[in-house]
C-alpha positions in Angstrom: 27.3 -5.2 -0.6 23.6 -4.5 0.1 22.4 -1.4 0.6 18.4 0.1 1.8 16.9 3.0 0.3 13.3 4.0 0.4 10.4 6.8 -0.4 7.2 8.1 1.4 4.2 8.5 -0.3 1.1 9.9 0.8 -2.8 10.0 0.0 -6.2 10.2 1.8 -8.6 7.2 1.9 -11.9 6.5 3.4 -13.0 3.3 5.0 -14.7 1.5 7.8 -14.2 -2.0 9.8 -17.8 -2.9 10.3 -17.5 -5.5 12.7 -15.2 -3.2 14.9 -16.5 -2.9 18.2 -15.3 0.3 18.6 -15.1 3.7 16.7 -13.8 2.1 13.3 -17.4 0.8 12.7 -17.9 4.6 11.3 -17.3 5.5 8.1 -13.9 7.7 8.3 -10.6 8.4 7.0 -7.0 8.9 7.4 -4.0 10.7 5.3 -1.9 7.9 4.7 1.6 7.5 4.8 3.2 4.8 3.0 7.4 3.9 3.2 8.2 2.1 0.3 11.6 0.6 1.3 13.8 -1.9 -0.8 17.1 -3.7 0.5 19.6 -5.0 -2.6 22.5 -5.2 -4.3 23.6 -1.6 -5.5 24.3 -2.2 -9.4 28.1 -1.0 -10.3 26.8 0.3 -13.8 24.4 3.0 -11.7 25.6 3.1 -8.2 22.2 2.5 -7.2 20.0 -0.3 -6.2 17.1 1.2 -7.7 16.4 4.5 -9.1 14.2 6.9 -6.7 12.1 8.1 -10.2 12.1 3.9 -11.5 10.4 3.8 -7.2 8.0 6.6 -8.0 6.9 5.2 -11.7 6.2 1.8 -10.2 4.0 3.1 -6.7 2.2 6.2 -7.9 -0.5 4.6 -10.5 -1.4 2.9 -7.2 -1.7 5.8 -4.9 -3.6 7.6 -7.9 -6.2 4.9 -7.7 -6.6 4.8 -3.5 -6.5 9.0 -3.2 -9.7 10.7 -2.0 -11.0 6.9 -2.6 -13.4 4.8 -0.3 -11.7 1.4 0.2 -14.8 -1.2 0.8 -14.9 -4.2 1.9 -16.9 -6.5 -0.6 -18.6 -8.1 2.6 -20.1 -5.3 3.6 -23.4 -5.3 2.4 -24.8 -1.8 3.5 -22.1 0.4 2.3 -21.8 -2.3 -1.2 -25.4 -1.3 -1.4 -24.9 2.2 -0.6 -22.5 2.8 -3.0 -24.7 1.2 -5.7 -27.1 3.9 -5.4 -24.2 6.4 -5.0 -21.3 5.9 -7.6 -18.2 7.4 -6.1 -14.8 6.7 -6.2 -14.9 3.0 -4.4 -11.8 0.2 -4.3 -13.6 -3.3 -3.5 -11.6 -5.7 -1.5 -11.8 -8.8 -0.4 -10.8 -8.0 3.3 -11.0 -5.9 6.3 -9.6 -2.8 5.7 -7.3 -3.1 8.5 -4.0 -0.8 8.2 -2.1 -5.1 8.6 -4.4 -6.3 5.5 -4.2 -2.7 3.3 -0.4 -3.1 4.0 0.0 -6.7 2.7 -2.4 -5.6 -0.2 -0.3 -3.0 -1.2 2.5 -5.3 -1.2 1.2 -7.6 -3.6 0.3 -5.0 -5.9 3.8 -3.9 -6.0 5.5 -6.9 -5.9 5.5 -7.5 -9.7 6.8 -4.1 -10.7 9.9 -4.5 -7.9 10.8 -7.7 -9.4 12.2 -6.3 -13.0 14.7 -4.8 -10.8 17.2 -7.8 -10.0 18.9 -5.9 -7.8 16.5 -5.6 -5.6 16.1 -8.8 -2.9 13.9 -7.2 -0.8 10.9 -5.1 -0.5 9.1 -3.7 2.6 5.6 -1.8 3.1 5.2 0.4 6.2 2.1 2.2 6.3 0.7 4.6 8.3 -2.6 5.6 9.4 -2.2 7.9 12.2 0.6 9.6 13.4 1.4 6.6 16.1 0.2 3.4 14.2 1.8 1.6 11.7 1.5 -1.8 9.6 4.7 -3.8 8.0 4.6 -6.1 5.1 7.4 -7.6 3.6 8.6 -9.2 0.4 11.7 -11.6 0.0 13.0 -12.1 -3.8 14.4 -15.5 -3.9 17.2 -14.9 -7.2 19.3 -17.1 -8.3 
């Protein structure tokens, strides 16, 4: 019997989509909102699929690193520049900071720590950066 839990996290960020043609070209930010949601096998030992604290252990080392953080995109070269002169708390990517490619990379960064728990065959990132707009990204474990 499968069973799908999840838990919201939530941090501020900073960024900017420099080849946007509209607003996004600024430097801004947005309090995210990120469902961490896991579809498995609930183990009869715990009656759980995974425990909410286990959930929380595995995401939060992440969020600590993003919160009140700039996430910059290695390609762009006024703000890598900027930020040269200006240490501050900066994640470089290798992507557009879209809410689609933070979602995936979130999801990658997570997908290791979800995998100790074999009870878990799935795991799905929603994140969202305003109030109306969300990204998905999802994870299948194939077990044996």
């Amino acid at each position: 019997m499968e069973s799908r839990i999840a838990k919201e996290f939530h941090w501020e960020m900073g960024h900017r989509l420099p080849y946007h043609q509209g607003g996004c070209q600024n430097i801004h930010g947005h309090s995210y909102t990120m469902r961490v949601e896991v579809i498995g096998t609930i183990d009869p030992a715990t009656g759980m699929v995974i425990d909410y604290f286990d959930m929380k252990a595995l995401v939060e080392p992440l969020i600590d690193r993003l919160d009140h953080s700039f996430l910059l995109d290695s390609s762009d070269h006024v703000l890598v520049e900027f930020f040269k002169q200006h240490p501050m708390k900066v994640n470089v990517v290798d992507f557009y900071s879209t809410a689609e490619n933070i979602a995936h990379f979130i999801l990658r960064e997570l997908i290791p720590g979800f995998s100790a728990f074999h009870s878990v065959h799935r795991l799905i990132i929603r994140l969202r950066e305003t109030e109306n707009t969300f990204a998905e990204a999802e994870h299948y474990y194939h077990r044996s």
